[in-house]
C-alpha positions in Angstrom: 0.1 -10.4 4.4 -1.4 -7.3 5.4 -5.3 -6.8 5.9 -5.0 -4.7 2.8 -3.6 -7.6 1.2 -6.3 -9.6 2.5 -9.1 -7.4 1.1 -7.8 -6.5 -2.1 -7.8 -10.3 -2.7 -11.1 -11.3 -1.1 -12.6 -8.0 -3.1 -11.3 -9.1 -6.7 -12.1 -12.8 -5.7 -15.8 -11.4 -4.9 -15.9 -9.0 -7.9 -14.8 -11.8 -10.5 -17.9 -14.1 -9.1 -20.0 -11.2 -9.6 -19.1 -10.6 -13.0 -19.9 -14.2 -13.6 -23.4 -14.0 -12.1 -23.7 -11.0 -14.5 -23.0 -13.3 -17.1 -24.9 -16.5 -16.2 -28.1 -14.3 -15.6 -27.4 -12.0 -18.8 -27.8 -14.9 -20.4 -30.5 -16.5 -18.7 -32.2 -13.1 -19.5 -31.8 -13.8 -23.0 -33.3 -16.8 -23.3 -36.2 -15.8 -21.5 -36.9 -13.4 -23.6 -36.3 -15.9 -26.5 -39.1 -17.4 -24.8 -41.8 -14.8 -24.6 -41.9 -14.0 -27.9 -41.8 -17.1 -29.0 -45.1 -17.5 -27.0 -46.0 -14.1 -28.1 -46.5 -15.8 -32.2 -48.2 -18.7 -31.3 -52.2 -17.7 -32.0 -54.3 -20.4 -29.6 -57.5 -21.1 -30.9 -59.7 -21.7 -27.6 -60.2 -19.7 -24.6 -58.7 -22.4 -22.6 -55.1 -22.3 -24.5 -55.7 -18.3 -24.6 -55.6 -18.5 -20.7 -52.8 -21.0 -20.1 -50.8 -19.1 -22.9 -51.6 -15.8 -21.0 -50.4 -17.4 -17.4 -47.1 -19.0 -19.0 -46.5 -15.7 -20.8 -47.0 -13.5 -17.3 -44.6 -16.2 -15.5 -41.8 -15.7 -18.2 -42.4 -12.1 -18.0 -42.3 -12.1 -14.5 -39.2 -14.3 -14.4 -37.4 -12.0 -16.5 -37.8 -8.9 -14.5 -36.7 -11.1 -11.7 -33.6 -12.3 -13.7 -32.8 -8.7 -15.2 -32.5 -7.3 -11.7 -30.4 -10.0 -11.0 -27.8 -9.3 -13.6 -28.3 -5.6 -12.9 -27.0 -6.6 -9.4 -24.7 -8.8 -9.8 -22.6 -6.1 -11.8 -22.9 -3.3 -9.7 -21.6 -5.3 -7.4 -19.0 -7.1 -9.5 -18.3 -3.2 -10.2 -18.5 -1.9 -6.5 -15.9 -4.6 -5.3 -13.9 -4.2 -7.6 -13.0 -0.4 -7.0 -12.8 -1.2 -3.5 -10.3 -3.9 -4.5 -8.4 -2.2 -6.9 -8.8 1.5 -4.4 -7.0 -0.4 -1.2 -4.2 -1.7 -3.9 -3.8 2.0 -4.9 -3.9 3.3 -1.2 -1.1 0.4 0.0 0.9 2.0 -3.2 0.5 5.8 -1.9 1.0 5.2 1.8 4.0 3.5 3.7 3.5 -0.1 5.3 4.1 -0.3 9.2 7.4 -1.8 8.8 8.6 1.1 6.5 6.6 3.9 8.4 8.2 2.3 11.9 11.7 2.1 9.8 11.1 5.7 8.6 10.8 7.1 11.9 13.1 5.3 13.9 16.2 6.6 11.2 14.9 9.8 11.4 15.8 10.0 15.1 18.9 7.7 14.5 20.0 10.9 12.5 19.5 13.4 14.8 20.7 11.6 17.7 23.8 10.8 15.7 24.6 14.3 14.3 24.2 15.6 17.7 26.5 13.3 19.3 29.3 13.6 16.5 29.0 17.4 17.5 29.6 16.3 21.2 32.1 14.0 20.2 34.4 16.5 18.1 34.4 19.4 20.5 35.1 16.9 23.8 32.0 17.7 25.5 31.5 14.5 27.8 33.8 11.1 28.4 35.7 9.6 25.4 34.3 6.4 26.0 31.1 6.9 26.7 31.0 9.2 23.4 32.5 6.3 21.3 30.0 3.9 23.0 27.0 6.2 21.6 28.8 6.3 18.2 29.3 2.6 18.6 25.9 1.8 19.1 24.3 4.5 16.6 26.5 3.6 13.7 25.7 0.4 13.8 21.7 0.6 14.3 22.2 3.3 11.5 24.5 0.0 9.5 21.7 -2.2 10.3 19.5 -0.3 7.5 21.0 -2.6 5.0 18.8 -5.2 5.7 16.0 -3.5 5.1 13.6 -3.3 1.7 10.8 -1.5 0.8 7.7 -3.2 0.3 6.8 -4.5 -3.0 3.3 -3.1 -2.6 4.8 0.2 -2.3 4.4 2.2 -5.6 7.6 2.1 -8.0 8.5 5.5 -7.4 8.0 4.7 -3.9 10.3 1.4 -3.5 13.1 3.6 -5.5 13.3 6.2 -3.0 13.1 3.9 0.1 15.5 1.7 -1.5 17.7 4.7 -1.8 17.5 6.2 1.7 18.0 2.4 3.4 21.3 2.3 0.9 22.0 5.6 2.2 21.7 5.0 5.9 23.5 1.5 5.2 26.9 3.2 3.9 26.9 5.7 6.6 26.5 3.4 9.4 29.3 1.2 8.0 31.9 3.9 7.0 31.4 5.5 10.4 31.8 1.6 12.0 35.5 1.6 10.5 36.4 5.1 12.5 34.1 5.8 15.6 37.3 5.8 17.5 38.6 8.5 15.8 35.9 11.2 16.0 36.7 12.4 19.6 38.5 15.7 19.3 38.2 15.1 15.5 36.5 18.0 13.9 37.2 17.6 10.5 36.2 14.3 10.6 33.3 15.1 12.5 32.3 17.5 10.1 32.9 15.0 6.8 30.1 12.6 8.5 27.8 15.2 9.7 27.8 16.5 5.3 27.2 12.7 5.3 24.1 13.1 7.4 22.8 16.2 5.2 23.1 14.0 1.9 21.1 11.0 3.8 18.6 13.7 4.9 18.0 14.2 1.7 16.9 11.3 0.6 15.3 11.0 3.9 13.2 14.2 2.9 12.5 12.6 -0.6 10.8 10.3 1.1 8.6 12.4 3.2 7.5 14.3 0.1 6.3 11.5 -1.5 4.4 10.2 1.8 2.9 13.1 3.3 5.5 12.7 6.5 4.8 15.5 9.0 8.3 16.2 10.1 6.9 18.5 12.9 4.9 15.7 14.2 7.7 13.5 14.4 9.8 16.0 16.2 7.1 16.6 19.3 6.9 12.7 19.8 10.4 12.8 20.5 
């Protein structure tokens, strides 16, 4: 699990105990106050059971400011840990995990690697077997996509359109597996996978929308 994970657990863990402490001193609170008036009725008859009721009454009193604080407390904080908990839940759901972010990143220059070198391929720039090496080796890190799964903390709209680019990038690096040795000096063929690469873009881009991806960012690391 992720540290996320880990807090959003530990905070609702925290918050329910909080809430309880709410309730154990709201009703401790109560009864208190059951107790002062109850003391409040009673009409002593010497000075001596006027001061002791006076003392137990100012204890009680006392005690209930003490335990109404308490409760007060407890369920701001029962109330603070809870956002928190519930806030890093919503933040895992709006932002990508490592593993996808890395995932995201990597395919991206999978892509453009790959596009550029069926372009090299087609028109014979370079050594056939070095070029079907490249394809080789592209196609399948490109296949290797399949494997992957966006994670379940990931929002629903957000597992749906990772799912769908990893899919993507899965079928492309398998159909182009089954002909890398017949892109060289191909250019139609070249050009049917490179429409490929557009329509896995796409997703791909779906995916940046919804994650705030800086594309330009991505391209100066390279």
């Amino acid at each position: 699990m992720t540290t996320l994970d880990w807090f959003f657990i530990i905070g609702l863990v925290l918050a329910v105990l909080a809430i309880l402490f709410f309730i154990l001193f709201l009703f401790l609170t109560i009864g208190t106050s059951s107790k002062v008036k109850r003391l409040s009725k009673i009409r002593p008859t010497t000075k001596k059971k006027k001061k002791k009721l006076r003392i137990a009454k100012k204890k009680l009193i006392k005690k209930k400011k003490s335990q109404r604080t308490a409760m007060i407390l407890s369920l701001l904080l029962g109330l603070f840990l809870g956002a928190g908990a519930f806030y890093s839940s919503y933040y895992q759901a709006m932002h990508l995990t490592v593993d996808d972010s890395d995932s995201i990143t990597n395919g991206y220059y999978l892509l453009n690697d790959f596009d550029s070198e069926l372009t090299k391929a087609s028109s014979a720039a370079g050594n056939q077997e070095k070029a079907e090496s490249n394809l080789r080796y592209l196609a399948n890190s490109i296949a290797s996509y399949g494997t992957k799964k966006a994670s379940e903390v990931s929002s629903q709209e957000g597992q749906l359109a990772l799912n769908r680019y990893y899919n993507a990038m899965k079928e492309l690096g398998t159909n182009v597996m089954r002909n890398y040795t017949q892109i060289y000096k191909n250019l139609d063929l070249a050009k049917e996978y490179q429409e490929d690469v557009k329509k896995v873009k796409g997703y791909e881009q779906k995916v940046f929308k919804l994650y705030n991806v800086n594309e330009a960012a991505l391209d100066q690391k390279k």
